[in-house]
N, CA and C atoms as a LAMMPS dump frame, in Angstrom:
ITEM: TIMESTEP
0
ITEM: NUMBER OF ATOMS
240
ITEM: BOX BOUNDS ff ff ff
-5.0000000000000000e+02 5.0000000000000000e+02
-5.0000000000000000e+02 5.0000000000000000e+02
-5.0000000000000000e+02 5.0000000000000000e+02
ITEM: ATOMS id mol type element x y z
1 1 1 N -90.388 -163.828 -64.586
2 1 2 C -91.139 -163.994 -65.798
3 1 3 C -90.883 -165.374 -66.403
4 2 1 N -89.83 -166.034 -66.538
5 2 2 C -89.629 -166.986 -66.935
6 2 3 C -90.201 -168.662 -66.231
7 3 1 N -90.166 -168.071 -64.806
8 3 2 C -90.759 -169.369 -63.914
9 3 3 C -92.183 -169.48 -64.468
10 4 1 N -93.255 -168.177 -64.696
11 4 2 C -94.206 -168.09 -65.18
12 4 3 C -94.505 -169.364 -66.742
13 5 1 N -93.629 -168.868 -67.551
14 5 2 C -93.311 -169.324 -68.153
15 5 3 C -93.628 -171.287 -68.344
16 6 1 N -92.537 -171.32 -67.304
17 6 2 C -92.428 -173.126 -66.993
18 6 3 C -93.469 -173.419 -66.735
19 7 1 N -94.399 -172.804 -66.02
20 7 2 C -95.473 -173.732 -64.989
21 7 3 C -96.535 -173.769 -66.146
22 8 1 N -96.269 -172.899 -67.032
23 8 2 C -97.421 -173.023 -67.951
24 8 3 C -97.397 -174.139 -69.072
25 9 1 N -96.262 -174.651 -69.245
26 9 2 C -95.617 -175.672 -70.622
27 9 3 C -96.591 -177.017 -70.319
28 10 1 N -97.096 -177.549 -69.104
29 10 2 C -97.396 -178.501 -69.366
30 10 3 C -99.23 -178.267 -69.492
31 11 1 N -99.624 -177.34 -70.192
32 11 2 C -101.174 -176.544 -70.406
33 11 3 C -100.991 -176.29 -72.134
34 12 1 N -99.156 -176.524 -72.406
35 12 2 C -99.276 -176.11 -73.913
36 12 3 C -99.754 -177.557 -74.901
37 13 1 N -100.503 -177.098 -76.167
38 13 2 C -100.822 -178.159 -76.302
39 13 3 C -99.423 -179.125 -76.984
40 14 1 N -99.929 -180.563 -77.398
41 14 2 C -98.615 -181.075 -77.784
42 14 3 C -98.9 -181.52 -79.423
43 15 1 N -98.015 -180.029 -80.214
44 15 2 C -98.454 -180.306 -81.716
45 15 3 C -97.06 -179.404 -82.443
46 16 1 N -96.934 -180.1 -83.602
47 16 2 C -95.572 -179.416 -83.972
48 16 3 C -95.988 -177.92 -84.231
49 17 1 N -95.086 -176.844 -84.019
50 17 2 C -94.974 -175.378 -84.733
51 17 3 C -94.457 -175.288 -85.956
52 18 1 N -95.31 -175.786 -86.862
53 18 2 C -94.949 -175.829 -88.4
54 18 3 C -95.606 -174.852 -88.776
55 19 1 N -95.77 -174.152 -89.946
56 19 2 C -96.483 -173.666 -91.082
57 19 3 C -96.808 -174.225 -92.111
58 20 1 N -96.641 -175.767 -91.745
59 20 2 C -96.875 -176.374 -92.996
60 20 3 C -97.857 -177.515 -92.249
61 21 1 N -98.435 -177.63 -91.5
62 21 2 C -99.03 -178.758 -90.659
63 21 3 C -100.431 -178.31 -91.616
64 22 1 N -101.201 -177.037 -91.84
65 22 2 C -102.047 -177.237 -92.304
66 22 3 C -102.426 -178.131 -93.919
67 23 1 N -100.884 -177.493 -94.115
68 23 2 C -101.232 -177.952 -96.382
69 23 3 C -100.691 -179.219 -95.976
70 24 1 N -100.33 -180.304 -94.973
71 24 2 C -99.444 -181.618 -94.76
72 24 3 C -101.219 -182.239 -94.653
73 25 1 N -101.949 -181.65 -93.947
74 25 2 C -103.455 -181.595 -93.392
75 25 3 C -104.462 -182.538 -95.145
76 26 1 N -104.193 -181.373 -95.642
77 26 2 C -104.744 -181.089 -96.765
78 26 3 C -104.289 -181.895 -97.666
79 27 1 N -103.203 -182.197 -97.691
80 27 2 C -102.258 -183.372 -99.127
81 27 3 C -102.918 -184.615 -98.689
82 28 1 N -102.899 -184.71 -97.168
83 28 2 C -103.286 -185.953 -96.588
84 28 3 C -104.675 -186.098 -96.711
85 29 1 N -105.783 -185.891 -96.58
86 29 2 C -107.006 -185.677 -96.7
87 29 3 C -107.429 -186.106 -98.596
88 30 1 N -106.287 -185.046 -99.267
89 30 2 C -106.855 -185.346 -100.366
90 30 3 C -106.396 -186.394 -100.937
91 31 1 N -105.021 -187.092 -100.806
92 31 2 C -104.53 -188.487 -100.593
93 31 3 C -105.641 -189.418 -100.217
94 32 1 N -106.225 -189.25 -99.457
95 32 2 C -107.339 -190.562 -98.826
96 32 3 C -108.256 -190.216 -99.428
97 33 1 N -109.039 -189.498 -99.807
98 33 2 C -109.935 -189.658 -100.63
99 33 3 C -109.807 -189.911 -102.725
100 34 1 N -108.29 -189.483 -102.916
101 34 2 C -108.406 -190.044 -104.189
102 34 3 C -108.424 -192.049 -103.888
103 35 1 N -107.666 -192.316 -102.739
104 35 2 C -107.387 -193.691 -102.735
105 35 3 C -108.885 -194.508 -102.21
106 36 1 N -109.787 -193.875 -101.866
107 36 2 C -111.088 -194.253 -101.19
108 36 3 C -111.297 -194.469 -102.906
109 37 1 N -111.29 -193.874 -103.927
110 37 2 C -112.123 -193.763 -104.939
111 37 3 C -111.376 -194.778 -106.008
112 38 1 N -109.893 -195.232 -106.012
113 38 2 C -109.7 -195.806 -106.631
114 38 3 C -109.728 -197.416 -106.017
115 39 1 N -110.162 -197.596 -104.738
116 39 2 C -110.154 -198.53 -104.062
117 39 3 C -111.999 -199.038 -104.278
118 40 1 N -112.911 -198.156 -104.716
119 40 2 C -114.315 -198.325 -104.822
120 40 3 C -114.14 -198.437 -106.294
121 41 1 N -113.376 -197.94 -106.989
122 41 2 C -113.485 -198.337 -108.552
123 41 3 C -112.716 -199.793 -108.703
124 42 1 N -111.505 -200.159 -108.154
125 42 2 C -110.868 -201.241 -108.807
126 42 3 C -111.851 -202.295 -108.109
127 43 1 N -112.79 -202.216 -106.706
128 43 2 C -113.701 -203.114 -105.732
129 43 3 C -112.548 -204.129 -105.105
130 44 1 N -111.334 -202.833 -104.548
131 44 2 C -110.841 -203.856 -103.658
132 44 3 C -111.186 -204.113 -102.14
133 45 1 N -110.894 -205.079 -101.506
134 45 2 C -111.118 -205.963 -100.614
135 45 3 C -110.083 -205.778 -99.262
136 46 1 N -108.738 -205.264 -100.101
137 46 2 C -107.815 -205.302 -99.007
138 46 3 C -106.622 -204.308 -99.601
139 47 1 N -105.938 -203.764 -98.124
140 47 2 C -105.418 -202.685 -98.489
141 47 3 C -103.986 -202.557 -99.501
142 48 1 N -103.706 -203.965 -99.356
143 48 2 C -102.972 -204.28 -99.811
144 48 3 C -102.818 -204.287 -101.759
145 49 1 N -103.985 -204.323 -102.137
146 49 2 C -104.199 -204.332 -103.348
147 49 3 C -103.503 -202.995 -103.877
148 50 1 N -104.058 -201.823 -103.167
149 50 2 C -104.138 -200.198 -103.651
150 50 3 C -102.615 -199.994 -102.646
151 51 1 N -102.088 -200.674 -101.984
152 51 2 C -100.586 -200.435 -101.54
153 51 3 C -99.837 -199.394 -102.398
154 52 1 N -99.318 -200.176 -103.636
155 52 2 C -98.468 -199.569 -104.723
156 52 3 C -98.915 -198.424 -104.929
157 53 1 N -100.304 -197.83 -105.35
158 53 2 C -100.798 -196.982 -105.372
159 53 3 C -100.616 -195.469 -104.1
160 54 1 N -100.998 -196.184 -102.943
161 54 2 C -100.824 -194.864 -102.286
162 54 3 C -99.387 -194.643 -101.69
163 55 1 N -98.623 -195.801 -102.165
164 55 2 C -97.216 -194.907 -101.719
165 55 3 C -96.54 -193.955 -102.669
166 56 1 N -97.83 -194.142 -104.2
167 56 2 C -97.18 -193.037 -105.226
168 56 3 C -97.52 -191.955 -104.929
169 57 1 N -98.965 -191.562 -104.485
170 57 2 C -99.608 -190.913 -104.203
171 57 3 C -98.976 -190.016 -103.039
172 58 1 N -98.654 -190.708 -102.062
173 58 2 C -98.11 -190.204 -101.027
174 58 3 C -96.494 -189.746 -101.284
175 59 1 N -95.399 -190.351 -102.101
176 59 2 C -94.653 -189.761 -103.129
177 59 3 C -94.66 -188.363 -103.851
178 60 1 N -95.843 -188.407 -104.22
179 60 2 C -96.49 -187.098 -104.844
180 60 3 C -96.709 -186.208 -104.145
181 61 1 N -96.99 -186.407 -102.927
182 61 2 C -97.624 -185.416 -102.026
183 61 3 C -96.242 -184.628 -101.237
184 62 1 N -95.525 -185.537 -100.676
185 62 2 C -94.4 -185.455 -100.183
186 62 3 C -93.839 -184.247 -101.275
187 63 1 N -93.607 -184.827 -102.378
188 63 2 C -92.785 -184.053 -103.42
189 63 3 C -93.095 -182.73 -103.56
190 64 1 N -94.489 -182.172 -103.652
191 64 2 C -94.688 -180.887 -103.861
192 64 3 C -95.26 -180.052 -102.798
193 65 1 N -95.202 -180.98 -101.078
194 65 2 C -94.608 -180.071 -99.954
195 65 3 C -93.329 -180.138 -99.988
196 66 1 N -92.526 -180.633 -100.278
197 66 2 C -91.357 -180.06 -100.27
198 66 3 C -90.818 -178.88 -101.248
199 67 1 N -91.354 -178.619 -102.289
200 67 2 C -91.226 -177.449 -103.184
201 67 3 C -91.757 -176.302 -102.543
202 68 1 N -93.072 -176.796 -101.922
203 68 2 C -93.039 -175.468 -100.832
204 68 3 C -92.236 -174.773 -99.869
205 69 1 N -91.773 -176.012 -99.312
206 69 2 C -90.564 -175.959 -98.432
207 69 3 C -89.294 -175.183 -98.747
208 70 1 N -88.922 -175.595 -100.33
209 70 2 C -87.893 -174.807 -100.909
210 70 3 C -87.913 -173.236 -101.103
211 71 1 N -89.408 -173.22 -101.133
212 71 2 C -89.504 -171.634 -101.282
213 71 3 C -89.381 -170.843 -100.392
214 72 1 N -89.399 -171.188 -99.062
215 72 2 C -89.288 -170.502 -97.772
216 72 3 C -87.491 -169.919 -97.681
217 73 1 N -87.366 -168.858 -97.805
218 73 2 C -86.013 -168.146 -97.765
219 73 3 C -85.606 -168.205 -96.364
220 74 1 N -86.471 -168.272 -95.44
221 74 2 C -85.798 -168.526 -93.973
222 74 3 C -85.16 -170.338 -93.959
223 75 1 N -85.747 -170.743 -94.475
224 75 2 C -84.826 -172.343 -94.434
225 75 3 C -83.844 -172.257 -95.133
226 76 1 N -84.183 -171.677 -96.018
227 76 2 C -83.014 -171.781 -97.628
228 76 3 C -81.872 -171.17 -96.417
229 77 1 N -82.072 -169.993 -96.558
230 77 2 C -80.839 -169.193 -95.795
231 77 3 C -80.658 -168.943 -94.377
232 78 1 N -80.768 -169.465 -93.715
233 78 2 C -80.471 -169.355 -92.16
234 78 3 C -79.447 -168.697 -92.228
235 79 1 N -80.144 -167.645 -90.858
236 79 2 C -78.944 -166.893 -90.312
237 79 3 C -77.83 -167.371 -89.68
238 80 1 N -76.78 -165.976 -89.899
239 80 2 C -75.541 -166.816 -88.895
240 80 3 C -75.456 -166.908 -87.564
């Protein structure tokens, strides 16, 4: 059962086993489109302008997947 197993790994696809890949999906998505909009309002030119900006943004995003993160009692407490 296990040889079965092997021959099949390189058919698996190659993507992390998170539960969080979808809302990481979603922070990110909505990240680029607030910065699309403040990048069409300020009429910048280069990415560099809105820099400061999306590393807050992305700060932000980070910050409250990780509160999700905290809530998961299987991380909090791993077994022995």
């Amino acid at each position: 059962m296990g040889r079965l197993y092997l021959q099949q790994a390189p058919h698996v696809p190659l993507r992390p086993a998170s539960p969080y890949i979808g809302t990481t999906i979603l922070m990110m998505n909505n990240v680029l489109t607030q910065l699309i909009h403040v990048a069409e309002l300020r009429h910048c030119t280069a990415s560099e302008q809105i820099l400061p900006e999306a590393r807050h943004m992305l700060d932000q995003a980070q910050g409250l997947l990780l509160v999700e993160m905290r809530r998961n009692v299987f991380l909090n407490h791993p077994s022995p």
